[in-house]
N, C-alpha and C positions, 0 to 999 in steps of 0.2 A: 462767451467768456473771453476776457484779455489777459494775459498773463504780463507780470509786469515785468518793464522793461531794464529797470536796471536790477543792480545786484551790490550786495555791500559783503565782504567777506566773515566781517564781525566788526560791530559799533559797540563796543563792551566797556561801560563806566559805570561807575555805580558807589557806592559808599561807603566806608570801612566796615560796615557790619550786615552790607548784603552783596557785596558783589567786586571785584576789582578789575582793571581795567585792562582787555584785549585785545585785539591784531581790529584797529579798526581800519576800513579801506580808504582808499581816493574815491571819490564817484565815480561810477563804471556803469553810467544808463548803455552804452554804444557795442564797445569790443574788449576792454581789456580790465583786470582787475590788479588793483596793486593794494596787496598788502601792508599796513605798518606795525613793525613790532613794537606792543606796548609793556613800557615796565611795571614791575610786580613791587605796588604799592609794599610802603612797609606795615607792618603787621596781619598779611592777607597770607597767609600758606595755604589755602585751599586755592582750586582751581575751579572755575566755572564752568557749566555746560557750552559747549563750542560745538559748532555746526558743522556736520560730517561733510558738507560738499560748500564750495565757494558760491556755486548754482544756484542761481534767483529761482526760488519755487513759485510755481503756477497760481497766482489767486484768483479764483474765483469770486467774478463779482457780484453782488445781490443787494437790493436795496436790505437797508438796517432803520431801523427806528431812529425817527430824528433825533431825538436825544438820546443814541450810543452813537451818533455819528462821529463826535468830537474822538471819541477813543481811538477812532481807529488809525492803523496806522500799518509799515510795509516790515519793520523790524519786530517782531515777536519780543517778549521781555524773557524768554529763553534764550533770544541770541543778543540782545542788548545787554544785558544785567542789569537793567533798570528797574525796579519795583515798579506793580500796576499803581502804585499809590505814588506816583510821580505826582503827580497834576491837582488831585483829587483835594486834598484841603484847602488847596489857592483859588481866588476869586479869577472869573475869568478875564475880568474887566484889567486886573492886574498882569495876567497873563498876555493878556494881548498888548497891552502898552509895553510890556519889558521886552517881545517879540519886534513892538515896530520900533527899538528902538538898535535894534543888528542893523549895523553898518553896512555900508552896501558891497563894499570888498573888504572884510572881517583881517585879521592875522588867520593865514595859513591854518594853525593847530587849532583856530577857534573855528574857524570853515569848517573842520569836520564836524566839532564837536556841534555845531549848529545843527549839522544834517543828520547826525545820531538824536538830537532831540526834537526836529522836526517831523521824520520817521517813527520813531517810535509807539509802539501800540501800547497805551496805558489808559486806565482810567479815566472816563472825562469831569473835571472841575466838577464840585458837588453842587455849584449854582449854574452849571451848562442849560439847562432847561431843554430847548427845543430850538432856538436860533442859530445851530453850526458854527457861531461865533468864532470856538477856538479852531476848531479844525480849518474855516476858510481864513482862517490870519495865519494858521501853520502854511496853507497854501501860497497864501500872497507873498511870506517871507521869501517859500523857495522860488516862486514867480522872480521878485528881483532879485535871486541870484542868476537867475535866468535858466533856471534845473526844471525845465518844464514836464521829463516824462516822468521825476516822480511826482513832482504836484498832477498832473495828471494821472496817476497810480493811485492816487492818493483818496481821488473822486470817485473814481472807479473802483474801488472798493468799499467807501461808502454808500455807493448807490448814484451816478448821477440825475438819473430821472426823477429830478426832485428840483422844481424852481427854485430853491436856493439855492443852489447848485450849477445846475443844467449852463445858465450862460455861462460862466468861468471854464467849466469844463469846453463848451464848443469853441472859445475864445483860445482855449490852450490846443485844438485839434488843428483851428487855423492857422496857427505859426507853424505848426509838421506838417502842414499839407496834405490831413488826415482826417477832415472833418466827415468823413460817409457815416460813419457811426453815427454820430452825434446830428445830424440831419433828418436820417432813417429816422431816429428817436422824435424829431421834433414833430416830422412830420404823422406820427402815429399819434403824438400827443403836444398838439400846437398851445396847450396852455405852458408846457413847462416854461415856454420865456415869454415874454412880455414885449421883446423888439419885436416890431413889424420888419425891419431890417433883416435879423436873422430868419422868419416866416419866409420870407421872400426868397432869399438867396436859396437856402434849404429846398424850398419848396422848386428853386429852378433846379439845383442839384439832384432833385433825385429826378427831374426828367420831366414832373407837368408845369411844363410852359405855362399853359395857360391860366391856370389855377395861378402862378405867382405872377402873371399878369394881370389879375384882377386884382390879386392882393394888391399890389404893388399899388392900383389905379384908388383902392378903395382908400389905401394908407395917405397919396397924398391929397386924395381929399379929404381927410381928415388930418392934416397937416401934421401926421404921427411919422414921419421923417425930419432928420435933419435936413440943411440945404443942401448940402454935402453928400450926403448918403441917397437922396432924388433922384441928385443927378446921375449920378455912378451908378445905381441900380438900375435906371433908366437902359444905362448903356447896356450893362451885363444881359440885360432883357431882351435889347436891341440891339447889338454891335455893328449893324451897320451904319447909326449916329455916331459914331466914335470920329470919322474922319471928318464931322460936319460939326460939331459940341464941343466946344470949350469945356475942356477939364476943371472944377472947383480948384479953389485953393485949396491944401493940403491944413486940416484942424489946427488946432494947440495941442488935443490931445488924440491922438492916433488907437483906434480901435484896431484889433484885428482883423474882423470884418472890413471896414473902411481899407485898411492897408492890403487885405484881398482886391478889393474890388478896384481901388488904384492900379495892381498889376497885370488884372482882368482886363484892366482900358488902356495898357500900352504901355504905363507909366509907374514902374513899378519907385517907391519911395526908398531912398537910401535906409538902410536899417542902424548907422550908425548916429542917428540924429534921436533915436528912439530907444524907450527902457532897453536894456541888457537881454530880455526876452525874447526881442522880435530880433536878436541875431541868430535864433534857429531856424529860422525863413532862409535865412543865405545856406544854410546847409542842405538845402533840398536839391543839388545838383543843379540849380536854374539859375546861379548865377555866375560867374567870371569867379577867376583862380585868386586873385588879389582879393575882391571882395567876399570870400570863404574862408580864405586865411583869414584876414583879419575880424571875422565874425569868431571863427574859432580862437584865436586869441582871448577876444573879449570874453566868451565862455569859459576860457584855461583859466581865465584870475581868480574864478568863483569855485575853480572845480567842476564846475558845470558840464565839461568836455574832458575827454581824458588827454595824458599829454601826448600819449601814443596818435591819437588821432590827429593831434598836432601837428604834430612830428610827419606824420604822414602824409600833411597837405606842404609840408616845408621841403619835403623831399621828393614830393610828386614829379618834377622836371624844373630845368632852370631854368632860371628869370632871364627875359628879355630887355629887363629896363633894371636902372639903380637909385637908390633914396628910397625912405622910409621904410615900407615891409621888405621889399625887396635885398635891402641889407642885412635884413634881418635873414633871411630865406639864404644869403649867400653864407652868411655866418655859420648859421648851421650847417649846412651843407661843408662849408671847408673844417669844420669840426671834426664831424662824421666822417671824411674824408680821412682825416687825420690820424681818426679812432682805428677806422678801419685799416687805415695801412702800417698800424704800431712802430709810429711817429713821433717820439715823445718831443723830439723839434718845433716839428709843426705843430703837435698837441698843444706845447708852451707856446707858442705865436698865435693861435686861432681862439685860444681858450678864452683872454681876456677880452676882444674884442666881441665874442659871439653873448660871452656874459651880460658886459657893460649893456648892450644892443636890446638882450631879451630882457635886463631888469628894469631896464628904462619903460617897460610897457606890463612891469606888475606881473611877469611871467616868470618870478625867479624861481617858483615851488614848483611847476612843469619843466623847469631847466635842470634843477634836482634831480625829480625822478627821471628823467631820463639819462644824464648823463652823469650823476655820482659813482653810480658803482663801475662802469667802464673808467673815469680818470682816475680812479684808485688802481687800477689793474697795472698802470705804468707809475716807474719811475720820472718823476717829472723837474726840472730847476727848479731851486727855493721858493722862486716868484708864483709861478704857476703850482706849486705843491700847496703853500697858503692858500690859495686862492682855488684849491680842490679840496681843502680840509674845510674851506667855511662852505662851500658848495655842498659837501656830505653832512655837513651838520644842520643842513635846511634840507636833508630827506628823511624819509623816513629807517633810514639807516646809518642814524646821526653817532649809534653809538661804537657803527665801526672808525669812526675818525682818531678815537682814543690813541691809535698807535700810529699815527700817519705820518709825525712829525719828528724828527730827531730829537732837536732841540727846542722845544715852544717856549714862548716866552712868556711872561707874566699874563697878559690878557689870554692865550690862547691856552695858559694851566686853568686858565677860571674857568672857559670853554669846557674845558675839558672832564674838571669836578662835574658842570652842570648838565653834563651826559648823565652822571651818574648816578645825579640828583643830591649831591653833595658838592655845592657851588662852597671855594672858602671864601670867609670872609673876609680873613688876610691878607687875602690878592686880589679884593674889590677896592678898583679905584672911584671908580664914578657912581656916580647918585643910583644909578643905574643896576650895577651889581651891586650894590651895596642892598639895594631893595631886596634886590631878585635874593642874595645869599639869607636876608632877612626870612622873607617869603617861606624858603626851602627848609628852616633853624624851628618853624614854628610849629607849635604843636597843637594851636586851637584854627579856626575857622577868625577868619576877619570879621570886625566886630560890624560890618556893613550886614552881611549874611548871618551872623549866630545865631540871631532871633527865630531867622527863617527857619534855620536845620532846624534846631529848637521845637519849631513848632509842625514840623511833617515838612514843609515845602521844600522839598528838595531838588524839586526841576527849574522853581522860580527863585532859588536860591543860587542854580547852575547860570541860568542866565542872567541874575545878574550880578554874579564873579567874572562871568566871564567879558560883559557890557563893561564893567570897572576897570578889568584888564584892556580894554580897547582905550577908554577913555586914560588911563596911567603911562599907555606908553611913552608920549615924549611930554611928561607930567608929572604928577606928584608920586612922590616914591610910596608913600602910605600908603596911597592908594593900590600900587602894584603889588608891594607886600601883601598886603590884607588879600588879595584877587590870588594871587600863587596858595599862599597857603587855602582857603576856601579848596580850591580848587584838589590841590593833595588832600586834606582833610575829607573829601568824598569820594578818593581812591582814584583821583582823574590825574595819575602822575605823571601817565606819558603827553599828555595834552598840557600841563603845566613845566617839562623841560622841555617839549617844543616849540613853545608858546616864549618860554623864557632866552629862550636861545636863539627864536626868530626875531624879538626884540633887541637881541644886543647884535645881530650881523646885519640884520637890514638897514639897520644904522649906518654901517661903514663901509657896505662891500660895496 
């Protein structure tokens, strides 16, 4: 049994008539969990069941009947507030297009909201049959966010010993550098995959040589290899051809396997040239301090990595060289410096610079949580006090900004209402607020989604308010309205003023 590896403190959304929305988390697979307080939709005065400990419980994994595999999921509908009848009226076929159509670095407040409905345990589609359809598209979604131990969680409580399955799963162990599990498995039950590739390696992995030396010999005479994959398993078999064989060229599309077996033979493949996934290979301690920050970066954009860990590869020792990450790593550093020697000088000199530096790379929601509630604790110059009130209002403690400011001015009163989910409309200048106050004034569902609520689908309803919401932001304001309101209208209010708030400062700051 594997107990799973991350942990979500509560992913609580739900509809005005079962459930309203809760303290959902940042992703926390690693070491740290950060809470967001979420606001109490209006007309919800009850409170939902909430979970006595923030502690990922133990699951136990077992295979399930193909067709309940699609249900399963790491969030319980006790600690979500989602009805088991999320899923259950909507076609899957539907479901899976409105899934592959999640952007691949979402807005902030949709990232979560993505990973509360990817997670979640509900019902599976009443036309799911037997093909794991939807559950391996909930996988693949969290795959390109590059969240791989809970799509890996994800199999494994399904069942992976099930050739639908089984390759994704061993594919997801090879980028953690964890595949013994999933090897043991194949090699007790060599039909779960179908690669002679994965036969081979596995079969060298758990130690009979020679057995996957025959395989090996029988595969390519049956030319059940790529050319690619011949060669390199060749080596892995042999390594002392390594100093004598030309290496393959590198595919178009990179397997995990494949990209094992490249660093098996000396050579391992930059992981910045490939999906978002294969940046949790750099995290296994085995490569260089530059190319671990910046894999962890690329994780921070999705959530994928927590910021904490971030933070901790940024401050692990100083850089020896300057340009690109490395600025980045000093910024922070003279930040934190800054923080810590309550500075409000150097606070104001370090702050914009370390900003500008980390938003430039899609990391301003990891710049957030780390650093909002420490640059609220000083008094800072006007410049830098701005520039800490828009920084707090892209955390998840947006709605302490309220009082930050002496005097705000017209755009930053709008800021301000829109904490509190009372944007006015009075002080909407741009197409922009003007939506979003719209959005906030309304009291039905956007006429894209009514049908859906209408008719039970409330999950395929959520994603695509929230997909409308991606597409509206530097766009049709209708379209933003109509996604806001949906969005409050199924009690997801703190996911709609962060969402709304992250659209009007990413714009400017």
């Amino acid at each position: 049994m594997r107990p799973v590896k991350a942990a979500f403190l509560g992913a609580f959304v739900g509809t005005a008539t079962f459930a309203q929305q809760q303290p959902l988390s940042a992703i926390d697979w690693l070491d740290e969990l950060v809470a967001v307080p979420i606001a109490q939709p209006a007309g919800q005065p009850r409170e939902p069941d909430i979970a006595d400990s923030a502690a990922a419980p133990s699951v136990d994994v077992m295979p399930l009947e193909t067709a309940s595999a699609d249900a399963v999921g790491l969030l319980p509908s006790s600690t979500t507030g989602l009805p088991t009848s999320l899923w259950t009226v909507s076609h899957t076929s539907d479901l899976t297009e409105a899934l592959s159509r999640i952007p691949a670095e979402p807005l902030p407040a949709l990232q979560a909201l993505y990973y509360t409905l990817l997670l979640t345990e509900a019902d599976a589609p009443a036309d799911a049959g037997t093909s794991t359809r939807f559950l391996t598209a909930r996988v693949d979604a969290l795959i390109e966010f590059g969240a791989i131990d809970p799509a890996r969680a994800l199999i494994e409580r399904a069942g992976p010993q099930t050739p639908a399955l089984f390759d994704t799963w061993l594919d997801l162990a090879l980028l953690t550098g964890d595949e013994d599990e999933a090897c043991k498995s194949l090699r007790q039950a060599p039909a779960l995959s179908k690669s002679y590739a994965a036969r081979i390696y596995c079969t060298a992995r758990n130690g009979d040589w020679p057995t996957a030396a025959l395989t090996y010999e029988t595969a390519v005479g049956l030319d059940s290899l790529s050319e690619t994959d011949a060669v390199l398993l060749g080596l892995f078999l042999d390594p002392e051809m390594i100093e004598v064989t030309a290496l393959p060229t590198p595919p178009r599309e990179m397997t995990p396997l494949t990209f094992r077996l490249f660093e098996a033979a000396g050579s391992p493949y930059p992981t910045n040239r490939l999906p978002r996934a294969f940046a949790m290979a750099d995290l296994r301690d085995t490569a260089g301090w530059r190319t671990e920050i910046e894999a962890a970066e690329r994780l921070s954009r999705t959530s994928a990595l927590p910021a904490n860990r971030l933070l901790g590869l940024y401050t692990d020792r100083k850089p020896a060289a300057s340009g690109g990450v490395w600025d980045r790593v000093r910024a922070v550093q003279a930040l934190e410096a800054a923080l810590d020697a309550n500075a409000p000088d150097k606070i104001a000199n370090s702050l914009p610079r370390a900003w500008k530096l980390m938003r430039s790379r899609g990391l301003y929601t990891s710049f957030a949580q780390l650093f909002a509630n420490p640059l609220r604790a000083h008094e800072l110059p006007p410049g830098a006090q701005a520039l800490s009130f828009a920084i707090t209002l892209l955390s998840e403690d947006y709605e302490q900004a309220r009082d930050m400011l002496a005097t705000p001015d017209r755009e930053q009163e709008f800021l301000i209402g829109l904490t509190m989910g009372i944007p006015d409309l009075a002080k909407a200048r741009t197409g922009q607020e003007q939506a979003i106050a719209r959005g906030f004034d309304a009291s039905r569902p956007g006429r894209d989604q009514a049908a859906l609520i209408r008719d039970g689908k409330i999950g395929e309803a959520i994603l695509r308010a929230a997909n409308q919401l991606e597409r509206a932001r530097d766009g049709n304001p209708r379209l933003l309205a109509d996604a806001l309101a949906t969005l409050r209208f199924l009690g997801l209010e703190d996911t709609a003023r962060r969402a709304a708030l992250q659209v009007l400062i990413l714009g400017k700051t």
